[in-house]
N, C-alpha and C positions, 0 to 999 in steps of 0.2 A: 314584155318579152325581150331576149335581150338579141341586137340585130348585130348580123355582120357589118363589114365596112370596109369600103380599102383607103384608108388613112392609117396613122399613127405609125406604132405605137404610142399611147398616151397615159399617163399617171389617170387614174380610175377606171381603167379596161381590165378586160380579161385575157389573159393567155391561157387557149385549151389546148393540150398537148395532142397531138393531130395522131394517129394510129402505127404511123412510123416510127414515134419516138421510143424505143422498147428497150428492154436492158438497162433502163436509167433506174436513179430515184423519182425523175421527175415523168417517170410514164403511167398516164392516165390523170394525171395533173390539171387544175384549174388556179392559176395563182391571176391574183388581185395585185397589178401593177402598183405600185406607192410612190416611187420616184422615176422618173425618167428624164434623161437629156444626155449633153454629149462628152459628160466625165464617166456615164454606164448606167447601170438599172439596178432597182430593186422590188420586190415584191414579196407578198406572200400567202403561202400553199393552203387556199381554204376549204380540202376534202380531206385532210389527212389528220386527221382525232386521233390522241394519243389514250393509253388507259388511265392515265395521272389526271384524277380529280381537281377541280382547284383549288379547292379548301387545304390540297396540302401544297398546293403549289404557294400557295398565301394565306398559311395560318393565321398569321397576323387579324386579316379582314373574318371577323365573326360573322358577318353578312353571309358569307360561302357555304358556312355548315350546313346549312340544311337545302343546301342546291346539290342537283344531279350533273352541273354540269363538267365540261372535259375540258382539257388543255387538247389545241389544237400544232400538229407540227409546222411551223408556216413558211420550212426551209433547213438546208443541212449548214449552214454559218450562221456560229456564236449562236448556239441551241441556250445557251444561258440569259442571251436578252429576251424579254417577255415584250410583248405589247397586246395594247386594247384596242380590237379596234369595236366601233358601237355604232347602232342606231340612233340618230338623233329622233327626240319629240318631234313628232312636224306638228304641235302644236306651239311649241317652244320658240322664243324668238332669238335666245340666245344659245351657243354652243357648248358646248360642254366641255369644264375645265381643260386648259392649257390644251385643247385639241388642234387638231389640224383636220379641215376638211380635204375629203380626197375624194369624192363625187355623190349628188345628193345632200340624203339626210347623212352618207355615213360619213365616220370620222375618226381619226387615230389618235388615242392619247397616253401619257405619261402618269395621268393624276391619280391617284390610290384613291383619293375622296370622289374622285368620280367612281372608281370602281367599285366602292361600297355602296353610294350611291345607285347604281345599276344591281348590285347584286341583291339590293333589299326590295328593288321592286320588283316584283313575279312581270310583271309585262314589258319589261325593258329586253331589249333584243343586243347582247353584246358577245365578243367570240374575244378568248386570250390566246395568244401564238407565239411558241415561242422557236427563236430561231427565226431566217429568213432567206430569199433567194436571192443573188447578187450578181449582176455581170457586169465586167469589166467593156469601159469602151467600144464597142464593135463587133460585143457578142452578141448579144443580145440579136441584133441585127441580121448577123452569120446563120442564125440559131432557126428567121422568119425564113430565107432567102431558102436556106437550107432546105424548108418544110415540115419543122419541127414544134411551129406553133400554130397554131389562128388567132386571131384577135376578134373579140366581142366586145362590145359595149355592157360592162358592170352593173349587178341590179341585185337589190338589197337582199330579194327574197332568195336568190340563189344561195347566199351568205352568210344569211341567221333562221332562213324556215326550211329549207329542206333538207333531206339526211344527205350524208357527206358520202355516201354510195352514191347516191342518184345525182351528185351535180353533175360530175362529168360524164354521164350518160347521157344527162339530158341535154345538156350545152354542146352536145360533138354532134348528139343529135338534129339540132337544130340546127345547126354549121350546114349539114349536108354533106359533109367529109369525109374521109381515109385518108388521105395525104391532101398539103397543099402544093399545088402547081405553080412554078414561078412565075406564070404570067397572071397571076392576082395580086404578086407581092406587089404593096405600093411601090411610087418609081422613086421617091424620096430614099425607101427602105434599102432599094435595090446599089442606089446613089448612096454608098457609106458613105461615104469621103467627106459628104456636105456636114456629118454629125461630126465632123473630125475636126472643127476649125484649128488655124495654127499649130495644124500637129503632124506630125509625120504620117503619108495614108498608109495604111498596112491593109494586105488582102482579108480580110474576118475570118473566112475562108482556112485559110492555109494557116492560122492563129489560133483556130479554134481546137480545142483537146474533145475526143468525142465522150458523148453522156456515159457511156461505159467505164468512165476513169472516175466519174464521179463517188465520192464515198458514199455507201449506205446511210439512211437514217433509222434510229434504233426506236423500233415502236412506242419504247417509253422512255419519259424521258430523265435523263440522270444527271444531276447538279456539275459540272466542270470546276466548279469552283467552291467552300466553303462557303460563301457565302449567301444568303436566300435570295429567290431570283426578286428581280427589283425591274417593273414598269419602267421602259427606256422611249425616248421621244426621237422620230426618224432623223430628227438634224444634228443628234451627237454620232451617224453611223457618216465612215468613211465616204467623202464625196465619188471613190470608184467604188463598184461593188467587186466582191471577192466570193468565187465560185470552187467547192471544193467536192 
């Protein structure tokens, strides 16, 4: 079960969007942290199923055809990058192609033979997302202080077994929450300045554009580019993230 905590934020947690956050894209949100530290954040949005099958997201992969499964939206930036993220074997001792572990069994990858791989075995547990969530610098941070997130500890089953209605119900449930109160933000959290080394401090605050400016994202999803979408690996994405 997945616990609160007043540390972090940390790359394998969860961000649930607290009951204040409204008018956003990101309201009623659970996103899966990926990257974190003090060039900014990125993650992404694992309740939000898109209508687009994968089989046509990756004709290519014949494994897909006879799967029901969806593309998930996992963020409103560069909706054209795809990724995998997957359950590892926990009987497995090795990881799965070209992956990156990001807590536990799971793990985010690039490789297409992995994903054929996974789509040929009925009991392999994998989600594709495309697009992602990005903040720059001292948002992210603005965003806790604010009361605009909670933080949990990430758990697989949230992920890949339960319907993408019930995660965030049940995780805000379990919070105990409507808002969060700044006297639970960690003091790290509350302490930008220390994620700012050698840089100029700015208020997060007074920098921050509210979720209302953020653009929609469009239920399904539609190629930006000619080209077919193509499995991307988190360390070709911009070291700030970029929130639109």
């Amino acid at each position: 079960m997945p616990q609160s905590h007043q540390s972090g934020p940390y790359a394998g947690e969860f961000l649930v969007a607290t009951r204040q956050l409204t008018d956003s894209v990101f309201s009623e949100t659970v996103i899966l942290l990926i990257q974190y530290g003090s060039d900014g954040a990125m993650g992404l949005i694992i309740n939000r199923p898109s209508k687009v099958p994968l089989s046509k997201l990756f004709p290519e992969v014949k494994e897909l055809e006879k799967r029901k499964d969806r593309a998930y939206i996992g963020g409103p930036v560069e909706l054209y990058k795809v990724f995998l993220l997957l359950e590892k074997n926990s009987k497995s001792e090795n990881p799965p192609g070209q992956s990156l572990r990001i807590f536990d069994n799971v793990y985010i990858s690039p490789d297409m033979q992995t994903l054929r791989k996974m789509a040929a075995d009925h009991t392999a547990k994998f989600r594709i997302y495309a697009g992602y969530a990005g903040w720059a610098s001292g948002q992210l941070e603005a965003e806790i202080i604010r009361g605009d997130w909670y933080i949990l500890n990430a758990d697989e089953k949230s992920i890949f077994d339960m319907p993408a209605s019930e995660i965030w119900p049940d995780l805000i449930g379990k919070a105990g929450i409507e808002t969060m109160d700044k006297t639970s933000v960690p003091r790290r959290i509350r302490n930008t300045s220390c994620l700012i080394k050698n840089k100029k401090t700015v208020d997060p605050v007074e920098n921050y554009s509210a979720p209302g400016s953020f653009t929609p994202v469009p239920s399904t999803l539609v190629p930006l580019t000619p080209a077919p979408f193509t499995l991307v690996h988190v360390s070709v994405l911009p070291k700030i993230g970029r929130r639109t």
